[in-house]
N, C-alpha and C positions, 0 to 999 in steps of 0.2 A: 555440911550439907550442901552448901552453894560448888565446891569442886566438884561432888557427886555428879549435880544434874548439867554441869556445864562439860564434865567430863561425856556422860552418856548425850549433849545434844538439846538439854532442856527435860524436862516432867512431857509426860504424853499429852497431861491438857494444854502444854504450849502450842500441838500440833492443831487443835481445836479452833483456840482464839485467837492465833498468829495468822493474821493474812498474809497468802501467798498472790502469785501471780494467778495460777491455777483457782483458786476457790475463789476469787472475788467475782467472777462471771457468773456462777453456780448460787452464792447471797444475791445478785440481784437480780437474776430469771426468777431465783425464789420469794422474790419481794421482801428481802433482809427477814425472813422469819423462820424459826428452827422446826426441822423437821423432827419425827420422832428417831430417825435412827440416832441424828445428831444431838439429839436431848438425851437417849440412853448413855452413848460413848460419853458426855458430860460429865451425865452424872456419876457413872462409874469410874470414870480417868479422878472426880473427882471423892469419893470414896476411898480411892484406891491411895490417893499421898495426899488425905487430910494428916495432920499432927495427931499421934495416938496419946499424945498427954494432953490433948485440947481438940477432941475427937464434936465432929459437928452436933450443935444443938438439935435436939429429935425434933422443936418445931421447926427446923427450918428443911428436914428429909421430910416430914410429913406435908409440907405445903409444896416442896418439887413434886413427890409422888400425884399430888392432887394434878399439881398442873400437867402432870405426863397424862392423867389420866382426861383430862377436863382435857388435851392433845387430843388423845386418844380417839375422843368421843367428838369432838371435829370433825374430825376428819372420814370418822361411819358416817355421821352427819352430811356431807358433805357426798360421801359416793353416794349413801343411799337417795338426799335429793336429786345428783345426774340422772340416776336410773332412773327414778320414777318422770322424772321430765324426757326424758327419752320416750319411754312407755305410755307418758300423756297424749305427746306431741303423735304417735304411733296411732293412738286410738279416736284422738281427735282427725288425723286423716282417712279414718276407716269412710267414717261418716260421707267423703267427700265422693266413694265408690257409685257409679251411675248419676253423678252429677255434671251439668254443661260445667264448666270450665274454662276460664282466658287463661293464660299466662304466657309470660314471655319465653322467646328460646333463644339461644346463642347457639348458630353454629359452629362446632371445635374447628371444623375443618376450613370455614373462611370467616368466621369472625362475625356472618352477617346478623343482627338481631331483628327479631321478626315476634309478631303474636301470634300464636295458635290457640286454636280454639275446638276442643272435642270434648266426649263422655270420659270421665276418669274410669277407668278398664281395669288397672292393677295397684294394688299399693304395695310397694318394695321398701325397706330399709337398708340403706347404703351406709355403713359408717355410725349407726347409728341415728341417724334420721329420715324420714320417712322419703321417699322419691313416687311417683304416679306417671305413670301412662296415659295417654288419653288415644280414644277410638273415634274416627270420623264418623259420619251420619252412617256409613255403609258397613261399619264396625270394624273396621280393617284400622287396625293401630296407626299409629302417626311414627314418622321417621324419618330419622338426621339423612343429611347428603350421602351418609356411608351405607344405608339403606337397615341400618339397627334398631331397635325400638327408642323412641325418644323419651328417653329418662329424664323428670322433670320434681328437681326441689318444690318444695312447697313455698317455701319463699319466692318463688319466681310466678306465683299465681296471681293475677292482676283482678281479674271476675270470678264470682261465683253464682252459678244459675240464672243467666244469662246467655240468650242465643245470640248470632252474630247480629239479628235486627235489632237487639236492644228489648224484646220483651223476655221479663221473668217466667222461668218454668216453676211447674208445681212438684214436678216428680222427675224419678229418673227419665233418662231417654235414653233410647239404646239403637 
């Protein structure tokens, strides 16, 4: 048996657990944890040249199966919470629509940072998270040095409902 797999290069799950140059970067962007496709090829390379006179114990397939599945269920887990915090964060900026508004800006084109201050006009999602507009007292949108509408993170808000004197509005202003 042993000329067999040294003849062919090793068993296929050699190719699994053997670190190479190539897959050690790839375990630790992954934070050393097994994905699902890497847990099927496991357990199938390992199915596949178990000992057919000493063929694996059924509790120990049944408790892989679980944890593929207990995997599994992570990792829906896991997209489905993105999403809904995507779609939180989405409708929590709805709210901010016809509201005064500070936030900071960074101009792309020279770098300088500044605060502006106007009505929230649009709510956009870039990338998945939400981005806002804001409209001067005269409603005419605000805009970078390039003369484009000034697309503004929501992270980048410093006040909310507040005019530039410093008193709190009760309502939209437009």
């Amino acid at each position: 048996m042993s000329t067999a797999s040294s003849a062919t290069g090793g068993l296929p799950i050699d190719q699994l657990v053997t670190s190479t140059t190539n897959a050690a970067p790839q375990a630790s962007s992954l934070g050393s944890q097994l994905g699902e496709d890497a847990f099927l090829k496991l357990l199938t390379a390992q199915l596949q040249n178990q000992d057919p006179l000493n063929p694996m114990d059924d509790t120990q397939s049944v408790a892989q199966l679980a944890q593929f599945s207990a995997l599994q269920a992570s990792t829906e887990l896991k997209d489905a919470f993105s999403s809904f915090e995507s779609n939180f964060s989405v409708m929590q900026s709805a709210g901010l629509l016809g509201k005064t508004v500070s936030a900071q800006s960074t101009d792309s084109a020279t770098g300088n940072v500044t605060t502006v201050t106007g009505t929230v006009k649009t709510i956009s999602v870039v990338n998945g998270q939400p981005e806002f507009t804001l409209a001067d007292a005269n409603g005419k949108l605000l805009t970078d040095s390039s003369g484009n509408p000034l697309q503004l993170p929501t992270s980048a808000i410093l006040s909310i409902g507040t005019t530039s004197s410093g008193t709190t509005t009760t309502g939209p202003q437009l």
